[in-house]
N, C-alpha and C positions, 0 to 999 in steps of 0.2 A: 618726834614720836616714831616716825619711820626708820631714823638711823636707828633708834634704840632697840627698835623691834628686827631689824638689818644682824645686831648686833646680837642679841638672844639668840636668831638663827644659827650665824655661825658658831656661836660657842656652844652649839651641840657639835659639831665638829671632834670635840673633845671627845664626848661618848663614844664617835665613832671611831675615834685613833684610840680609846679606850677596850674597846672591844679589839679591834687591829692588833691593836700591842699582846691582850689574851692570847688569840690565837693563835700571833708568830711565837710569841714567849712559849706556848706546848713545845712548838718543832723546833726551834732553836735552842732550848736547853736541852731537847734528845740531840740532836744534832751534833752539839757543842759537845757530847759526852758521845758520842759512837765515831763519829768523822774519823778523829786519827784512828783508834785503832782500825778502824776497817781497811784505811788507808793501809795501814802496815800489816792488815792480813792479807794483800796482793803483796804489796811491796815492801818488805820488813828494814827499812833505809832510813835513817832518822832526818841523815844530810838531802836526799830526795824530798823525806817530809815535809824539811824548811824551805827546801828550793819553791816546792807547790804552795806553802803558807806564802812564803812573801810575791810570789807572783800574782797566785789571784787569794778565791777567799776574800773573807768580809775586811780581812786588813790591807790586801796585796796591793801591789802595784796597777793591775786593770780598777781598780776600783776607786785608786787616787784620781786617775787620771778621767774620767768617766762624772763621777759627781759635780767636781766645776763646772765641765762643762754641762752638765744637765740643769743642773744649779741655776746658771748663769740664762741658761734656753728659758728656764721655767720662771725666770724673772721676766723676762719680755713678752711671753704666751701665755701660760697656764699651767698649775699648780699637778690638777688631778690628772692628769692622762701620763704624765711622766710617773706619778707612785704609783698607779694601776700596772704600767708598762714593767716598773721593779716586783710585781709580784707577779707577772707572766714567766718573766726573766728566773725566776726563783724556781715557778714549778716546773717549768724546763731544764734549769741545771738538775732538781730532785729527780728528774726524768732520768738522765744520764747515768746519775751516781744508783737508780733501779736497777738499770740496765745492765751495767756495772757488776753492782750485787748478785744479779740471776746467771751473766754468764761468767764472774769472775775475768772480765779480759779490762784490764789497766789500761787501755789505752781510750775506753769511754771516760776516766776519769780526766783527760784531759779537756772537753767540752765542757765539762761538767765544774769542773776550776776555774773553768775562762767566764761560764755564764755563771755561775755565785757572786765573781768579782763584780759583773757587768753590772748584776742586778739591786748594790747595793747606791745606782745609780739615784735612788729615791730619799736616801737619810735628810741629807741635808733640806731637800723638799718639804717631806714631812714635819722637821724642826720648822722652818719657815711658815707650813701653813697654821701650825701648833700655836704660833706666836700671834698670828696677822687674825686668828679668831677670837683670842681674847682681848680685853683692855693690855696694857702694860702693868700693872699692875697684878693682872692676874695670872701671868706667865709664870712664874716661881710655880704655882700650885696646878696649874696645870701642867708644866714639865715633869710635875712628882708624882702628878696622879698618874699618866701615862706608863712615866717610868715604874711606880708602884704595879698598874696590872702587866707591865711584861717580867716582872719580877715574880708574881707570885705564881703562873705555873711550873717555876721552875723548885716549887717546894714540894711535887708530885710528879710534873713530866719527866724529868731526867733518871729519877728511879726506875717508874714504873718502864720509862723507854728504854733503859738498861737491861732491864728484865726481861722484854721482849725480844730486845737482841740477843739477849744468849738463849732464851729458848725456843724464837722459832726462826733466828737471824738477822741481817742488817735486812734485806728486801724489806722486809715487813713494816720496818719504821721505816722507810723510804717510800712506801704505800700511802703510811700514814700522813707524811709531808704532805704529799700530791693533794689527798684527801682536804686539809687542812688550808692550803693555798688556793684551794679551789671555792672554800668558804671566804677567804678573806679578799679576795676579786669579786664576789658577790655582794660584797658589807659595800665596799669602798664604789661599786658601778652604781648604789640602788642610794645609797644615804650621804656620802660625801659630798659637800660644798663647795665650792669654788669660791677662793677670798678675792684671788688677783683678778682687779679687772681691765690694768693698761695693755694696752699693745701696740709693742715698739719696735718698728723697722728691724730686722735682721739681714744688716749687711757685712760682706767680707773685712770693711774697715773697723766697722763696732768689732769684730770678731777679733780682730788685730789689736785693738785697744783691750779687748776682755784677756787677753795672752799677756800682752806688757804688763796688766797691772794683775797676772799672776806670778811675774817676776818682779814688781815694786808694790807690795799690797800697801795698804793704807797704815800709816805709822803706830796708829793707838792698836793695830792691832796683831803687828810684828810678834813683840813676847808672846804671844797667848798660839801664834802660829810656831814659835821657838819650841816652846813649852810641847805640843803635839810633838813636834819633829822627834823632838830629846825621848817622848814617850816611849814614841813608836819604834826607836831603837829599845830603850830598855825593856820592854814591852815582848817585842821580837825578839831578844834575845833568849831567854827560859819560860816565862807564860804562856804564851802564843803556842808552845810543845808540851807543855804541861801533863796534859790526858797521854797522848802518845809516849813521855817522858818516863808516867807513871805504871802504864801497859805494861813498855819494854821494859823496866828496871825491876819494878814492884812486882809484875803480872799480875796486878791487880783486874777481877774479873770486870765487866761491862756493870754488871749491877754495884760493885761496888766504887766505881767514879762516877756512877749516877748517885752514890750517897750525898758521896763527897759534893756534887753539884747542887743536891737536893738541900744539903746542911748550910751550904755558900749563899742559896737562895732563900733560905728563911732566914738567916743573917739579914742577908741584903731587905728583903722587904718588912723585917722588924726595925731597921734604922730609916729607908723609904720615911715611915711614918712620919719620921721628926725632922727629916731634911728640910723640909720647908719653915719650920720652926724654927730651926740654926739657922739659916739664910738669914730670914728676917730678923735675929737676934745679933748675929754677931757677921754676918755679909759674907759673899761669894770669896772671898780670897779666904778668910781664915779657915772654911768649910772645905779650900780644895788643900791646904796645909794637912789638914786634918787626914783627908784620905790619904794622900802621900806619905803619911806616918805609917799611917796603918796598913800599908803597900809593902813599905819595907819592912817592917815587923814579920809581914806574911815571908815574904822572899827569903830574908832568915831563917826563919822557921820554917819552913818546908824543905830550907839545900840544907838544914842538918838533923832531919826527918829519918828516921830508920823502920817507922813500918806505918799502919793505916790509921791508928791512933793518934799518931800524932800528927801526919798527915792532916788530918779530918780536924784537929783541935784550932790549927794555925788557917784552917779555913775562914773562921771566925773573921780575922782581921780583914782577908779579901775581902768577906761580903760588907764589910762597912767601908772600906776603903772604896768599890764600885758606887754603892749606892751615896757616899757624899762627894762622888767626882762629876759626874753623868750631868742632874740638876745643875748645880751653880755653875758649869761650863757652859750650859747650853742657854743658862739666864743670863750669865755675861754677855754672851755674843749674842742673843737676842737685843739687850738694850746698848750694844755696842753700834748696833746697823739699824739703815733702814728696808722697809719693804722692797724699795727698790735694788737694794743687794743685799740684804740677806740671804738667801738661798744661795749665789754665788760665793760668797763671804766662808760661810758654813761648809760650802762644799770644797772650798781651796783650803781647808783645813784636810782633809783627808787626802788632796794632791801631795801638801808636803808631809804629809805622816808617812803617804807611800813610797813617794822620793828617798826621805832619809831610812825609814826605816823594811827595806824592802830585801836587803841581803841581810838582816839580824838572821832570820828565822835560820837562813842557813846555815850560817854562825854558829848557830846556836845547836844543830844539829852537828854541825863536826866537831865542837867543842864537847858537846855528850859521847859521840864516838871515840875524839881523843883521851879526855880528861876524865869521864867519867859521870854520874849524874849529877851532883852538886856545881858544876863547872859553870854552866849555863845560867844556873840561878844566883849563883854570886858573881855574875858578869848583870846582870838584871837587876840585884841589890845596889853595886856602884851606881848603878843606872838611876836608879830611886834613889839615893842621898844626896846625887848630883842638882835632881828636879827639884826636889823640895828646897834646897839651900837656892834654886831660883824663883821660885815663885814668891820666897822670901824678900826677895832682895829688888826683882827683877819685873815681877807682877804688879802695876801699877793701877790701883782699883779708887773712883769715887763715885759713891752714889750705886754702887754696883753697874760700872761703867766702867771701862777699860779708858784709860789715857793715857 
């Protein structure tokens, strides 16, 4: 009776990475639609651009490098003080890129990229505690719930943030962040549980072992670490510039790639719904085929895009392509591990996305400088028929278990 009752506690957990997920999903789809351009109203450099994406930023290279290791700490300690520590880290970079805004000097934005990247030091954590609160079983549906509320303010934030920024500027939604971060370090200090209860020596040798087997990870779960790498180039190479891509080429206003975001996101969280229903019906590999389809469909379609219509139509396919990738990767590698590495596991997925894919971005801006706008996204499209003919072939799934 006490486990059971143990067990009910934590899987309010959920609620609480339920509400988490709200509040980031406001700032991070304003975010996600003001960042480049503002970037490029100091600095109008596309190749700069990508040099900033793949170093720091929620995809860069500080932030590969940072999550195993957090990962790997918050398996032998403790789960909450490390994702509390990622939302500190958050309203401190939104501090910078303020800063930034008010006096226009560029060189605050370099803080401010090193601590974005730092502070995405928590993802992997969070998937682990996400897992460790409910049964196994009920991990599919709580991945989609989660993922479902950081999805749906992006069916009113990215607009309405767009609109703010052209009429009273970028400070403003940068205010807004700080505001917002400062709610979600309240949720997480007062209502957050704690799953992990071991605690395991941390010495220089474990540390030495935790390094080797981020150069020999575990066999069954190579491909799926292949798979990220392969992403995070093609990924890097035109998406990742997208919003920036579309400023500089299209000059499309701030309010109108908050549509555009706005339109992505009520995609994404009208398919959210049924994710967990595919999973269960037809399993985590044919549901990540699926997005993959619908990835490169978008990539197409947008590098032979000639103005906002059509732009906005080919959005469609992103937003289903994100929301059936997200879930079944994160329910694979949940029942791929155990508690005792999970978080580490999860988090060396983002070492090697950074590693491999960490000069794309740059690429990807001097190939828009060189070649023009479509250059980058059919460097991105190769990139997506490649993955998908692997996940085909190469993805090795039973039981929804990676082997």
């Amino acid at each position: 009776m006490a486990k059971k009752s143990l067990q009910v506690s934590l899987e309010r957990n959920v609620d609480v990475f339920t509400a988490h997920a709200i509040l980031k999903g406001i700032y991070i789809h304003i975010h996600q639609v003001i960042y480049q351009p503002f970037l490029l109203s100091l600095n109008p450099s596309m190749t700069l651009l990508g040099l900033l994406e793949g170093f720091g930023g929620y995809q860069g290279l500080l932030g590969a490098f940072v999550r195993p290791f957090f990962g790997w700490l918050s398996d032998r300690v403790r789960r909450k003080p490390f994702i509390i520590l990622g939302s500190l880290l958050t309203m401190l970079s939104i501090s910078f890129f303020l800063v930034s805004g008010i006096t226009t000097i560029y060189g605050f934005i370099i803080p401010a990229i090193i601590l974005l990247g730092v502070s995405s030091l928590d993802m992997p954590i969070v998937d682990s505690l996400i897992a460790e609160s409910v049964e196994p079983a009920k991990r599919g549906s709580a991945y989609s719930r989660v993922m479902l509320a950081w999805m749906v303010p992006g069916i009113f934030a990215s607009f309405i943030g767009g609109f703010v920024a052209d009429l009273f500027g970028f400070p403003v939604v940068f205010g807004v962040g700080i505001a917002i971060e400062c709610m979600v370090i309240y949720i997480l200090l007062r209502y957050l549980k704690e799953t992990f209860r071991l605690h395991r020596v941390i010495s220089f040798s474990k540390l030495a072992l935790f390094l080797k087997r981020n150069l020999t990870p575990p066999r069954s779960l190579r491909n799926i670490y292949l798979l990220n790498m392969f992403d995070a180039i093609a990924y890097g190479l035109g998406p990742v510039l997208k919003f920036g891509i579309f400023r500089a080429h299209f000059n499309f206003s701030i309010v109108q790639l908050g549509i555009i975001s706005l339109f992505g996101s009520v995609v994404m969280t009208g398919t959210q719904l049924f994710i967990g229903r595919m999973i269960g019906r037809y399993g985590c590999k044919t549901v990540l085929l699926i997005s993959y389809i619908m990835w490169v469909v978008h990539l197409g379609g947008i590098a032979i895009s000639k103005n906002f219509a059509s732009v906005l139509f080919f959005e469609i396919f992103l937003g289903i392509a994100i929301a059936s990738f997200i879930t079944p990767h994160q329910t694979l590698m949940a029942h791929s591990t155990t508690s005792m590495e999970r978080a580490e596991a999860m988090g060396r997925i983002s070492l090697y996305r950074g590693v491999a894919g960490f000069v794309a971005p740059f690429l990807g801006g001097f190939l828009y400088e060189q070649y023009g706008y479509s250059a980058p996204l059919w460097a991105s499209f190769i990139g997506g028929m490649v993955i998908t003919f692997f996940i085909r072939f190469q993805i090795r799934v039973q039981n929804d278990k990676l082997i």
